[in-house]
Structure formats: structure tokens, C-alpha cells
N, C-alpha and C positions, 0 to 999 in steps of 0.2 A: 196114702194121699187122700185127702178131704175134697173131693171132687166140686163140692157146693152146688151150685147153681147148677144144672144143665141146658143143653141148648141144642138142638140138631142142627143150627147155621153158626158152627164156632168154626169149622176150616171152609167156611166157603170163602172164599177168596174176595177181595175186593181191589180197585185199582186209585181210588181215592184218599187220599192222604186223610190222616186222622183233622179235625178242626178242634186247634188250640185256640183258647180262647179265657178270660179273663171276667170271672163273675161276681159279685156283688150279692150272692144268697147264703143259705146255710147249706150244711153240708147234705142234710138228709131231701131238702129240694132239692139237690141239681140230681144227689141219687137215685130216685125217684122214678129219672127218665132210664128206661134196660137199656138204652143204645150210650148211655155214658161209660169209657173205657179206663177212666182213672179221673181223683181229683185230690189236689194237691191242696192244703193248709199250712198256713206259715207263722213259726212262731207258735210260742206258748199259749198264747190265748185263741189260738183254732176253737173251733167249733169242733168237736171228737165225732166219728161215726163207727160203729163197729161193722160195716161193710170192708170186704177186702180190696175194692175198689179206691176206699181213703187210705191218704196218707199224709201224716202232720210230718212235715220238715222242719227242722231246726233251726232254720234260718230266721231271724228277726224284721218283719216289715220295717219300713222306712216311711210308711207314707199314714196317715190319721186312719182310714180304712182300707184293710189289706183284703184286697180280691181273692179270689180262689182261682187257681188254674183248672182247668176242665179240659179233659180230652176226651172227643164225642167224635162214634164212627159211624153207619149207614146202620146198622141191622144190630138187633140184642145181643147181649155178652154175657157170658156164665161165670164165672169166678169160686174163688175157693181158695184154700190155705197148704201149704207143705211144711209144718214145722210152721219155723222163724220166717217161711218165704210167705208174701202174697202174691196172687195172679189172678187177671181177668182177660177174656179172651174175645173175639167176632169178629168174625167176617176179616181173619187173617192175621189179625191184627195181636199183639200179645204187651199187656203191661205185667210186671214183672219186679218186685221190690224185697229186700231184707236190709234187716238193723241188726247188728253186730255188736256185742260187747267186747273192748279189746281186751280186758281183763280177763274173759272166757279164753282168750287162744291167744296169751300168750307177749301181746302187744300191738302195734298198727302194723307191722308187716306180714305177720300169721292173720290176723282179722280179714287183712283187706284177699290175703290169698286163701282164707275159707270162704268169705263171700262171693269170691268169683269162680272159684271149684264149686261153690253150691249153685251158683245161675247158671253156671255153662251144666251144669248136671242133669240140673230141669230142663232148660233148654233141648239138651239133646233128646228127650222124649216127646218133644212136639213138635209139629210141621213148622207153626213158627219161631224158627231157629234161626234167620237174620238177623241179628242186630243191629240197628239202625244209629239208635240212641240212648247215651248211658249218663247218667249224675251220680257224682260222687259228693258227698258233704263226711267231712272227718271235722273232730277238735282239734287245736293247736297247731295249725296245721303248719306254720312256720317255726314250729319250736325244736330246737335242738341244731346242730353243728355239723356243718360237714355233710359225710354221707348219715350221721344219725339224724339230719334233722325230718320229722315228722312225714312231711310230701314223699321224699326220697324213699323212706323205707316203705311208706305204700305207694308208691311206683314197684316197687323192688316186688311184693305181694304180690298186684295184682297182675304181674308177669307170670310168676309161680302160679296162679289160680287159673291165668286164661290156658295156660298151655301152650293146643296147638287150635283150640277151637277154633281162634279168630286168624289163623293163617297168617299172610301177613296182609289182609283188610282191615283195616279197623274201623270202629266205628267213629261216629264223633262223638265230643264228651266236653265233660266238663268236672274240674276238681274244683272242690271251693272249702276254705275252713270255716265251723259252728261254729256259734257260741251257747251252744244247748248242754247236753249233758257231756263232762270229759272223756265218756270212756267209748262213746256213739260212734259207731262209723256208719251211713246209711247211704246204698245203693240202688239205684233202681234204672229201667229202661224200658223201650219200644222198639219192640220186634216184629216181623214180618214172614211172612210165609215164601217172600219173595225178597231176592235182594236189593239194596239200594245201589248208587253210585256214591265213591267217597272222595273228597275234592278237597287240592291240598291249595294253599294262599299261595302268589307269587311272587308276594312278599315277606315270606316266612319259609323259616328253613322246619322241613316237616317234623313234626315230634321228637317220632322213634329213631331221627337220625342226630337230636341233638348230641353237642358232643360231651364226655367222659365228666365237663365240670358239672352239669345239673343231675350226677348221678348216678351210680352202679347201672341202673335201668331204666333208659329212656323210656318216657311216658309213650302210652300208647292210645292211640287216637288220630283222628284225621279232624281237619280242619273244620269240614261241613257233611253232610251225607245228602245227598238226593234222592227221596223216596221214590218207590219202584214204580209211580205214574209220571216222575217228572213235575209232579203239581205241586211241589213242597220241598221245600229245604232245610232239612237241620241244620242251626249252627254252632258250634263251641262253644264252649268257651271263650272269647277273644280280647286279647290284652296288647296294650300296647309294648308289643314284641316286635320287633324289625330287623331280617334274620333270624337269629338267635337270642340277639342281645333283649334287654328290658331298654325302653327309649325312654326321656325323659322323666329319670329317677326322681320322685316325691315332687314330680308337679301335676298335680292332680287335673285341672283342664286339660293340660296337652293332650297328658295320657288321653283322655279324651276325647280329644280331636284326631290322634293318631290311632283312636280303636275306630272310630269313623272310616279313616282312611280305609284300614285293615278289610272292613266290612266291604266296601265300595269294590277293593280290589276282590275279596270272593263273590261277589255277586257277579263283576266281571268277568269271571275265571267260569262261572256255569251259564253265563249266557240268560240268565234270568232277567228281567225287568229292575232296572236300576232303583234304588231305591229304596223305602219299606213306606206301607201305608196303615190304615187302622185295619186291614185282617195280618198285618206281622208283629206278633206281640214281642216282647221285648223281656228278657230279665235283665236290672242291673244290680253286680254286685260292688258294694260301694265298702270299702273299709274302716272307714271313720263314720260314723255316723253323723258328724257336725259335717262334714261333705256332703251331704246328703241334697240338702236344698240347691247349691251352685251346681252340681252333675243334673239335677232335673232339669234347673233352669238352662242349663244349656240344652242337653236331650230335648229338649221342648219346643227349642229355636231350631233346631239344627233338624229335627225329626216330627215335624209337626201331626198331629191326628195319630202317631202312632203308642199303640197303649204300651205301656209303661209300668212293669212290678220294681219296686227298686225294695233291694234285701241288705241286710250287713252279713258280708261278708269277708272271710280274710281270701284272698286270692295268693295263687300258690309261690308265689314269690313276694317276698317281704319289702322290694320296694315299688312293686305297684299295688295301686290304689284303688282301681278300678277296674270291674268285668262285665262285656255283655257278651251272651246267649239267647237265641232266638229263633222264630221262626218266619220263613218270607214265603208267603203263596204265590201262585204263578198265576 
């Protein structure tokens, strides 16, 4: 292992949630600062950095200039490479990413189960070994039939790759399909020295108990997580799902209205401050890209002051349109 950077305050412990946040610079300024824990570029036209710290996503902006995500913790972080893995680390906190060719192992269900047999592998050799937060981005991700169709067989994976690591907590997550290179599966997360809480909708029937039609292998994820101060929320992925079912098939507003809902009732379920304001950034995944302007202009009304990445994305079921994920500070 390529230790890189070092640091004597990489397992000290912190009780502060990381600060996500949404930037406007290049990528070697915001690196710049040692207390930055990862930062995210979107789309082909990112700005490149060769820190382990970056990472270009696949995902295509939606908006004239695409921000950078930044995630910034209290004290300096060391970083370094294992293979195909990147990681940087402080003050507890662990980011943690690899990109996969599925043509190396086989197709999307071997990829997605050597990615997660490769992060649970790391993981087990350092203190932080909580998962908190996981993204998944695959190609095609609606293509194929059945239990072949694309989603299904990396669900099916990355069951095989977690094992027993994640018990039965999971963390929260989010799947979404590129449109970057076809063979890309790219993983990444935030991890913790300490555990979080994971918090399931009481309007959604949980993941990993949907039933036998969405697949050999119930997805596995929880709806939000609560970082281990309380001061922070991960959230999902969140689709206009009610129960199990997909609500309001190829009406793109509703769905929208009814991932609102969704949100409103997990914020209610942790007792957090109703709501989101401008420190809860917002990802949306929009599928169509001519959607793009009516989902903001709504987002806009409905969620004023709050910032706003909007990506093209395919979401993992083929007749919804739209996804947000985010985060709500206390």
C-alpha cells in the first residue's frame, strides 16, 4: 500500500460531521486547503487533479456552471492509493473510492462484487470502518430483462462482495446510471471511526425487504444515516416510491412532489428540523435532460435558498424520472 501523505492526527477522533458543500473553484484551489476530505467533479469537462482526494464522476451537469462538491473536516488529512482504490483520511473520518472495469471481472455483477470485496477489504484495516455513506454510478443501468436487467445483477454483486461486513445495518446509498464510459462501474463512501444511526421512511417499505419482483437480491441500503454527532443526515437516494411500488409512472412533476413528501416524512422520522435550508445541499438526478429546467423550477419554489447540483442521471428503475440525495444539518 502507498501510504502517501502522513499525518499523526489521522485516528483522532472527531464528533463533527464532515461540511458538504458546493464550490465554484478549481480543483487544485479548493485542494490546497489539508483539512479538505474529498472533492467531487462532474462530468467530462471537470477540471482533473492528480490528488487522491479527486474524483471525476460520470455524471453530466445540468446546469451552465457545474460546482464541485467539497467535503471539508476540522484538522489535516493524509491520503494515498491501494491499487485501483483511493483514500484520504482525519480526524476519523475516511473517504474511500474505486472504478471498475466490468470487462476486467467478467460483467456488472462480478465488478460490482470485486468492488465491494475490495472496500470491505480496506476497510477492515482501519479504525474507520463505519460506513455511513455509499454512491454507486454503473452504465445502462436499466438495460436488460428480467432478473438480467443491469440494476438487478449489481444488486446481486454487491451482496456477494459485502458479505457479512455490513451485518444486517446498512448504510445509506444511492444507485444511479452514467452516461460516461460503458464499461465504468464507480463506487465510493464515508466512513467513520464511530457508528452512525440508520433510519428507514415510514413511508417506504425498507430495501432489503422489498419483495422477489425487483430481484434475486434486495438492494441493500437504508433510507438515511445519522452521523455519529447527530449533527448531520445522510440521505438516499429518494424516489418517488410509496411502499414498494413506483407512484406516479412518467409524470415527472409529481414524482417530484411526491419525493418532497418522501423527504418531509424522513426528516420526521429523525426528529431533525423540518425542512432544508442553504447549509443542505441537494443532489438531483434528473433523466431526461430536457426535464431539467421544470424539476429546478419547481425545486426552487418548493425549496427556496437551498443549493442545488442537478446531474443526468438514469435512476434505477425505468419509469422514474427523477432522484434526490442529500444532506440536512442540524
Amino acid at each position: 500500500m502507498d501510504s502517501g501523505r502522513k499525518n499523526p492526527l489521522l485516528t483522532t477522533p472527531t464528533r463533527h460531521a464532515p461540511r458538504v458543500s458546493y464550490r465554484d473553484h478549481t480543483a487544485n484551489e479548493v485542494l490546497d486547503d489539508p483539512t479538505v476530505l474529498a472533492v467531487f467533479g462532474f462530468g467530462h469537462r471537470a477540471t482533473a487533479a492528480q490528488d487522491p482526494r479527486w474524483l471525476q464522476v460520470p455524471l453530466e451537469p445540468l446546469q451552465y456552471r457545474a460546482p464541485m462538491e467539497v467535503w471539508q473536516v476540522d484538522v489535516p488529512v493524509g491520503s494515498g492509493r491501494d491499487g485501483a482504490l483511493r483514500w484520504s483520511a482525519g480526524g476519523g473520518w475516511l473517504f474511500a473510492a474505486i472504478d471498475v472495469d466490468e470487462r476486467e471481472h467478467g460483467g456488472p455483477e462480478h465488478a460490482a462484487a470485486h468492488a465491494y470485496a475490495r472496500l470491505c477489504a480496506f476497510l477492515g484495516s482501519r479504525s474507520e470502518r463505519h460506513v455511513l455513506r455509499l454512491w454507486n454510478y454503473q452504465a445502462a443501468i436499466n438495460q436488460g430483462h428480467g432478473d438480467a436487467e443491469r440494476y438487478k445483477l449489481f444488486c446481486a454483486g454487491r451482496a456477494q462482495g459485502m458479505g457479512e461486513f455490513f451485518a444486517d445495518v446498512f448504510p445509506a446509498a444511492s444507485a444511479l446510471g452514467h452516461h460516461g464510459p460503458p464499461h465504468l462501474l464507480q463506487v465510493y463512501l464515508l466512513a467513520c471511526d464511530q457508528a452512525g444511526t440508520p433510519v428507514e421512511n415510514p413511508r417506504q417499505v425498507s430495501a432489503w425487504r422489498y419483495p422477489r419482483q425487483y430481484g434475486p437480491a434486495a438492494p441493500r441500503f437504508a433510507r438515511a444515516t445519522i452521523l455519529p454527532a447527530h449533527d448531520a443526515l445522510a440521505i438516499s437516494g429518494t424516489a418517488a416510491v410509496v411502499g414498494h411500488s413506483s407512484a406516479h409512472r412518467d409524470d415527472l412533476l409529481a414524482q417530484a412532489d411526491e419525493i418532497l413528501v418522501n423527504l418531509d416524512a424522513l426528516l420526521a422520522s429523525t426528529h431533525m428540523p423540518a425542512g432544508f435550508n442553504a447549509r443542505s445541499p441537494l443532489k438531483v438526478y434528473v433523466r431526461h435532460a430536457e426535464d431539467a429546467a421544470a424539476v429546478q423550477a419547481l425545486l426552487q419554489q418548493r425549496l427556496p435558498g437551498v443549493p442545488l447540483l442537478l446531474l443526468q442521471a438514469d435512476v434505477c428503475r425505468s419509469e422514474l424520472l427523477v432522484e434526490i440525495d442529500g444532506w440536512r444539518y442540524r
